[in-house]
N, C-alpha and C positions, 0 to 999 in steps of 0.2 A: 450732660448727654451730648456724644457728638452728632453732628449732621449725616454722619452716616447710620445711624441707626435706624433701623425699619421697624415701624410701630408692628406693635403684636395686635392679635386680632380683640384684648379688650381693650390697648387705647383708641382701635378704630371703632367699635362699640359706645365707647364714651364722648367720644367726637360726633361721632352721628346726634349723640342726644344733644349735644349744644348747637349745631346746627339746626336740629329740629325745632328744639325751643323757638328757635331764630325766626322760623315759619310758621309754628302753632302755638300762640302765648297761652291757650287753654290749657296744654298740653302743660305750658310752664310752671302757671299758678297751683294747679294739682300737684305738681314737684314742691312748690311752694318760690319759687322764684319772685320774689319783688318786683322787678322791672316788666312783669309780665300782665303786671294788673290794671295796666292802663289798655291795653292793645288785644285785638281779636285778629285771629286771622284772615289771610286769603281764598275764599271760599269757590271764587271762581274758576272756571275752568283752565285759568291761566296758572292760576295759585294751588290747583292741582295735580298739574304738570310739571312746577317747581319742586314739587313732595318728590314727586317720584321721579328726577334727575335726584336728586340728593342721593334715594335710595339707590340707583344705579351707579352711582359715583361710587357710594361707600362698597357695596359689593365688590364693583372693581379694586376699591380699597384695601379690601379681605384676600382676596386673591391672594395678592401679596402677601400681606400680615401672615398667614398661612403657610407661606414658605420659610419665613423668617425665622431663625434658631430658638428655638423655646416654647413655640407654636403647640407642641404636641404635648405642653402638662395637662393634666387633668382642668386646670382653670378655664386654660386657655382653649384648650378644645372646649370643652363645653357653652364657654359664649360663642364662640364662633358659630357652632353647630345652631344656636338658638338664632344668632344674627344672621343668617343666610338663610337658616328656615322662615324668618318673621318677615322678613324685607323681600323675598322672593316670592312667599303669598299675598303680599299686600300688593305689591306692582305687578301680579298675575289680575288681581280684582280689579285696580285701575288701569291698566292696559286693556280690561273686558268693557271698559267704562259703567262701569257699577256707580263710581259718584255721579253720572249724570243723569241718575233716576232710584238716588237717594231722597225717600220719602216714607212717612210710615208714624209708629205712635210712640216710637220712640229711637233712641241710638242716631237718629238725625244730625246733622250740622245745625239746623234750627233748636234741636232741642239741648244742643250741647252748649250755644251759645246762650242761651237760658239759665241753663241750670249752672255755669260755672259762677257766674254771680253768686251762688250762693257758698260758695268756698273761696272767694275773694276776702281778703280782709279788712277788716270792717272797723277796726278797733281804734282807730285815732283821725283827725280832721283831716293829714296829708294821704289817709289807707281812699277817704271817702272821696278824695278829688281825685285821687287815679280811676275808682269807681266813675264816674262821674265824666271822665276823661275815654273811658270805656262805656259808657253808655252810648254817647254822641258817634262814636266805632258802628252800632247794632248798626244803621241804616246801610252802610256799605256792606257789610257784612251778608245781610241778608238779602243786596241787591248782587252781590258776590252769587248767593246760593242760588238766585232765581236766576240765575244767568246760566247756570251748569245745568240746570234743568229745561230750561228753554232751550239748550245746545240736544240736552237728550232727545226734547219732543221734535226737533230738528230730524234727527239721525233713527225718529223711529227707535227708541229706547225707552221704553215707559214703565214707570210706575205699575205696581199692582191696583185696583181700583180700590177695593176695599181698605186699606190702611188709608191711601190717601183720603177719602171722606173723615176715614178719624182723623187725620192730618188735621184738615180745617177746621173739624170743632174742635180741634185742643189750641188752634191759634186762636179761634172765637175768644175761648178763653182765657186764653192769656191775652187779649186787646181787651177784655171787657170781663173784668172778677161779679159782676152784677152790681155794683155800685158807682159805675158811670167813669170808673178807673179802670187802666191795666194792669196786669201784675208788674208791671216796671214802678210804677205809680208807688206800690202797697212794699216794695223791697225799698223803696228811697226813706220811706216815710220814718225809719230810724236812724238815719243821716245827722248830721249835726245841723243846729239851725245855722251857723254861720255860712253854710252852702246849701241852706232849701231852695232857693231861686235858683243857682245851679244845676243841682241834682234832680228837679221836679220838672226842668223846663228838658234837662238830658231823658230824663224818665218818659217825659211825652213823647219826645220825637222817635224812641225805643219801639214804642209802642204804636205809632202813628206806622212805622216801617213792620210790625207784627200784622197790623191791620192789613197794610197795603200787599202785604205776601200772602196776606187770605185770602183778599177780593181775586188777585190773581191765580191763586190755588183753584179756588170756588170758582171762577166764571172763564178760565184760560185753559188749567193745565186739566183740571178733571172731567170736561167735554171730550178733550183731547184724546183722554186714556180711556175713555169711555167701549166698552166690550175686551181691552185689553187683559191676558189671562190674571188671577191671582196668587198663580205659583210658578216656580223657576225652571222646571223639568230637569232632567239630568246633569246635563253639560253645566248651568250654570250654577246648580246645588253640590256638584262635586266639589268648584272653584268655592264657595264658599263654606264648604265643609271641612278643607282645605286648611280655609283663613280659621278660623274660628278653633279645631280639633288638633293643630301641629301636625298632623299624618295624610295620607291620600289614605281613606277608610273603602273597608269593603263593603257597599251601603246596602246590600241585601242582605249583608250578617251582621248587620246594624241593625236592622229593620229586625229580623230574627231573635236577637237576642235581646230585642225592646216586648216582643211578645211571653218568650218566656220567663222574662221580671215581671212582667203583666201575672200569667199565673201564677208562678211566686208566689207574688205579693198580697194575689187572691185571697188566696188560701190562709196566709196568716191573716189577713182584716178579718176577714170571717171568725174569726178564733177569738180575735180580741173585741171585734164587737158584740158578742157573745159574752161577753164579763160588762159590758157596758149596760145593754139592751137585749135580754135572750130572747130570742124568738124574734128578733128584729127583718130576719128577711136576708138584706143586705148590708153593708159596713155602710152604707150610704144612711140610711136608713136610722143607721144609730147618729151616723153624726149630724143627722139631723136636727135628732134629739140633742145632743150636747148644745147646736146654736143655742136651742132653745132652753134648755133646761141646764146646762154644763157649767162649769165655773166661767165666771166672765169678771173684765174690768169694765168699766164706768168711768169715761170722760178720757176726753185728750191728752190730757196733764197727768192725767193717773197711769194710762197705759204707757206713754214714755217712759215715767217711772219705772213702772214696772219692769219695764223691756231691761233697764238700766241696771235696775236688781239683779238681774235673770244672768247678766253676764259678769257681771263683780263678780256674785256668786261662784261663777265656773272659773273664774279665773281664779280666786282660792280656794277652789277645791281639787283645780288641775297642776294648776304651780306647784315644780318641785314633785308632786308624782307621776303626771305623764310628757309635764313639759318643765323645760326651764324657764323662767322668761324675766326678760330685761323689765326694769322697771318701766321703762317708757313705755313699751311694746304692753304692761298692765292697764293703759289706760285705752277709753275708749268710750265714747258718745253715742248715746241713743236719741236720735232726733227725730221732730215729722216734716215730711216730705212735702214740698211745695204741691198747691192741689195743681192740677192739670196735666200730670203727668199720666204714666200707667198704671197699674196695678198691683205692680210686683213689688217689694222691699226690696232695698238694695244698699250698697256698702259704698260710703268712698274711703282711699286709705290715705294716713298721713302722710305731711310733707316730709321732706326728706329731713329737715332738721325737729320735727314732730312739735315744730312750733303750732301748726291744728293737728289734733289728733284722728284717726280714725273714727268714720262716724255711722251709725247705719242707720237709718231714712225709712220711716213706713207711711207709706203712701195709706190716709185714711176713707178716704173715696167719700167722703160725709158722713162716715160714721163715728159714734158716740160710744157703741157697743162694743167690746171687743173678746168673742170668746179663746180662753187661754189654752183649748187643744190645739188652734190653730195656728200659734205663735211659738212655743215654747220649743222644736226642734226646726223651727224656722230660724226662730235668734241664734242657737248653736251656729246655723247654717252662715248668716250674716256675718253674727259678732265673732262669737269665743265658743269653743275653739276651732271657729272657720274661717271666711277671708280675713277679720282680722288679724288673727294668730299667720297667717300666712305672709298676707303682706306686708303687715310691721314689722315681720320678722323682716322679710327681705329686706325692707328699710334699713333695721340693727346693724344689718350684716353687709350692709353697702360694699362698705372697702374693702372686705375680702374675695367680694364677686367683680361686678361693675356698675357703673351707675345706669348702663343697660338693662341688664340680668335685672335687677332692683326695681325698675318702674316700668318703662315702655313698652319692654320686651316679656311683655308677658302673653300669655296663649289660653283664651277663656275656657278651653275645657280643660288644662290645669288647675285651674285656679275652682271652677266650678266642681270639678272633680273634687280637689281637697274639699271644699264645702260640704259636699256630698258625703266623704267618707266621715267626715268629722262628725254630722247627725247618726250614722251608723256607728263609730266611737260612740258616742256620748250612751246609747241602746247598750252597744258593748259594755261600757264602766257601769252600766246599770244604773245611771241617768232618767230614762223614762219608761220607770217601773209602773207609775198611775196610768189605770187603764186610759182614759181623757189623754194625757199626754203619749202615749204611745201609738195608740190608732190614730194619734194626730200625725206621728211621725211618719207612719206608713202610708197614712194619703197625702203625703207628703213624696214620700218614695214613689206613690203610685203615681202621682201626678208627673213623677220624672222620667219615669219608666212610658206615660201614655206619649208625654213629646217627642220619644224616641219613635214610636209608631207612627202617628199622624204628620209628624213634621217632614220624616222620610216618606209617607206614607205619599201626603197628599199633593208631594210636590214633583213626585216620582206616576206619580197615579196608579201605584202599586196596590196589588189583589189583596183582599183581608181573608187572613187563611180561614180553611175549611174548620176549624175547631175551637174557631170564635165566635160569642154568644153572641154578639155586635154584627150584623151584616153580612154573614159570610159569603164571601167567591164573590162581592163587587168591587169595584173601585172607588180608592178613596177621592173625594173631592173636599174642600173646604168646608161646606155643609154636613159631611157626615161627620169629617174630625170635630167639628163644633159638639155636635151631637154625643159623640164618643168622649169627648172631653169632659162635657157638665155630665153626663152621666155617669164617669166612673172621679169625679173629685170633690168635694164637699164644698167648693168654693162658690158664691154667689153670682148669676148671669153674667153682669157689668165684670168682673174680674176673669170668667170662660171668653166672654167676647173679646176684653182684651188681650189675652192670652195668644186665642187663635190669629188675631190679627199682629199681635208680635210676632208669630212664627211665620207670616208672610212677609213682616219686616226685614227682618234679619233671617234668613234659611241657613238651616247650618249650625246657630249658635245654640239650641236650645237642646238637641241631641247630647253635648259635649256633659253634661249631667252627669246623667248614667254613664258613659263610655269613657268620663274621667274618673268615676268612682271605680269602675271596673280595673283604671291602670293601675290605679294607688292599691288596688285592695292587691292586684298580680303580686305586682312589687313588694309589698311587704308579706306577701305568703313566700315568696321565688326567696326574699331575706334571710324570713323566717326559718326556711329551710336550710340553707345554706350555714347557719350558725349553728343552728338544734337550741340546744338548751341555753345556747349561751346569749340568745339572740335577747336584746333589751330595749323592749319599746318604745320606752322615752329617751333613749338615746337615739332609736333610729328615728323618731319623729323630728328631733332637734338639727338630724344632718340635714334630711327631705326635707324642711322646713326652709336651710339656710343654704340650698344649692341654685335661688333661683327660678323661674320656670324653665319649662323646655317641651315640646310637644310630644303627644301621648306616645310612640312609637319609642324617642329617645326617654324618657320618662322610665319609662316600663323596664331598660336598662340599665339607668341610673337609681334605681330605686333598688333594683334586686343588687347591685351591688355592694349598698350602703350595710 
């Protein structure tokens, strides 16, 4: 290659992500990078100031690449298109300084430094001294974080109150599992003995720093933020509807079209909780009856399994007729979720050389009991054929995209969208024909449909229209959406609470649900149409699978083309 060549916009894409590495080793290890498993990053306001020259560099970068001959293939546009969409919302949120009053019950920098330990590798005595090497990192790290947040409470930038109170009892808990240990403590204690002195005395000082970010959460920063509001209002829920959605959304035809999946969706529970429980009232009503009375698993060990089953199963029974798929992209992990976290199940994907595979994580909350309505178009959703299938695939398909397109640069109501349509597939192949399993699916769908409402709702302060059974012609606040929440989803208090207080966490993410199942579904009808008879399912699932993400707007484009 001579000196005078001008990189295209996916070597400036793939450049970015090695530099990134370079500043977020979290970001690495997820990749599956070795050299990243010793080291955490710079959490400070300094260190987040460095993220975003990077990003402004590479932009500038782009510019370029973009003029450069070849720019305009199909490839190459479309990373770029995603690399200027992604880096330009992200440096909109930190130029608004959103990380300096990042706080909440989950998606934190605290919680991220936590939980990557648990996708560390763990398998040999030199994996458990980088561990170990990273441990001794937590202190700075999290004296990094309280320093961005001390700058916030500086500048008058605060926190919601509400998540932050969860904030502190999920550090409670993680400094103290009720046996006189932290959870740093309880993740060393399968370390190799040849570094227990090591690893146990790095595990303290982990945790001595989890503590110390309490007492100052608990006695500093939450007097501080004390009467400060619990929602974002307009201006700063556009910016993060923004980061989260790929598009600038129209957030009252958002808000709109979350009401009318609401009666939708109505309309059919009622129908099917009618085959469960006649005369039950409301679909609430029957699944209540399912906790109690419905098929259920018994123990920790068994439900993992289970879960484990649930996705084998779909992957031979979708393999080959509505997907193709690589034998590595077959594989995938049902695990349970560190306690202390939230509520919700969740997915991480493989490394890039699928040395860990995909894994999906349920969070047990202390339970023992687990009924199977309420699992079974959730795993879809997690494993097969959802973020799994989605993002191993982009792994597979690394080299023909970019190592951009494939990890970093992805866009959660993509990704949550495909989720989403995938539990509506699986209804479609006629998957969840058992009444138990289908009205599971639908307060499933209801529950994504209700985040579209409340989440725009209450952070907008938006009027609940006149032809809702719920409140009508008031304003939403935090307390009604709670209220609106546990009443229309089957789900138990501790998991509504924390729900509502995630959507004060993060505003913006939780909409992307519905409004990404809505693009996927555009796009393969606008396909559909455009082929007639000739159009082939699993052929179109296979291209939309391996182009990448790209935000909803470009999405909806890109799909109908396919």
């Amino acid at each position: 290659m001579s000196d005078t060549h001008s990189p295209l916009p996916r070597e400036v894409a793939d450049a970015y992500v090695d530099e990134l590495i370079a500043l977020d080793p979290i970001t690495g290890t997820y990749l599956g990078v070795k050299e990243s498993s010793s080291r955490l990053p710079d959490l400070s306001p300094a260190g987040q100031e460095a993220l975003a020259e990077l990003q402004r560099a590479t932009l500038a970068r782009l510019d370029e690449a973009e003029r450069a001959p070849g720019a305009d293939s199909d490839s190459e546009r479309r990373c770029g298109r995603l690399l200027r969409e992604r880096l330009t919302a992200e440096l909109a949120v930190h130029e608004a300084d959103e990380g300096l009053r990042s706080v909440g019950n989950m998606a934190t920098p605290a919680h991220s430094i936590r939980e990557v330990f648990t996708v560390t590798p763990s398998g040999t005595d030199e994996d458990w001294a980088a561990i170990a090497e990273r441990l001794r990192a937590v202190p700075t790290a999290y004296a990094g974080y309280r320093e961005s947040l001390a700058l916030g409470l500086e500048r008058k930038l605060y926190a919601a109150p509400r998540p932050t109170a969860t904030f502190v009892e999920q550090l409670t808990e993680w400094s103290d599992t009720g046996e006189g240990h932290g959870w740093f403590e309880d993740f060393v204690s399968a370390g190799p003995e040849a570094l227990r002195a090591e690893l146990d005395e790095a595990a303290r000082g982990a945790t001595a720093a989890v503590a110390e970010l309490r007492d100052w959460m608990r006695d500093v920063y939450a007097p501080a933020i004390e009467g400060a509001p619990n929602t974002v209002g307009r201006e700063r829920y556009a910016r993060w509807a923004r980061y989260f959605n790929g598009t600038d959304l129209d957030l009252d035809e958002a808000y709109a079209y979350g009401w009318a999946e609401y009666h939708r969706l109505l309309g059919e529970m009622k129908k099917e909780a009618e085959r469960i429980l006649p005369g039950a009232g409301t679909p609430w009503v029957a699944l209540a009856h399912l906790d109690e009375h419905g098929k259920h698993i018994e123990g920790v060990d068994e439900v993992r399994d289970w879960l484990q089953g649930l996705m084998d199963e779909a992957i031979e029974k979708l393999d080959g007729t509505h997907f193709e798929l690589a034998e590595r992209v077959r594989k995938v992990e049902s695990c349970i979720a560190p306690p202390g976290g939230a509520a919700a199940p969740y997915y991480t994907p493989p490394t890039e050389d699928f040395s860990r595979p995909g894994r999906t994580w349920l969070p047990t909350m202390g339970l023992t009991r687990f009924p199977v309505y309420d699992l079974v178009s959730t795993w879809y959703h997690e494993g097969v054929p959802g973020h799994h299938l989605q993002l191993a695939q982009w792994a597979h398909v690394a080299e023909s995209l970019s190592r951009y397109q494939a990890t970093v640069g992805h866009v959660s109501a993509n990704c949550e969208g495909w989720a989403l349509y995938a539990e509506r597939l699986m209804d479609e192949l006629g998957f969840l024909t058992d009444p138990e399993h289908r009205l599971g699916y639908l307060d499933a769908q209801m529950m994504r449909a209700a985040r579209v409402i409340v989440d725009i709702g209450m952070h907008l302060e938006l009027e609940i229209p006149a032809d809702s059974p719920f409140h009508p012609g008031e304003r939403w606040t935090p307390e009604l959406a709670q209220e609106f929440f546990g009443s229309h989803s089957s789900r138990p208090a501790d998991f509504v609470e924390s729900e509502l207080t995630r959507y004060l966490t993060i505003p913006g993410q939780a909409i992307g649900y519905k409004l990404g199942e809505r693009a996927w579904l555009l796009g393969r009808e606008q396909a559909r149409e455009r082929h007639g008879d000739g159009f082939d399912l699993k052929a179109w699932h296979m291209a939309a699978l391996s182009q990448g993400s790209l935000g909803l707007d470009d999405l909806v484009d890109e799909l109908s083309a396919l």
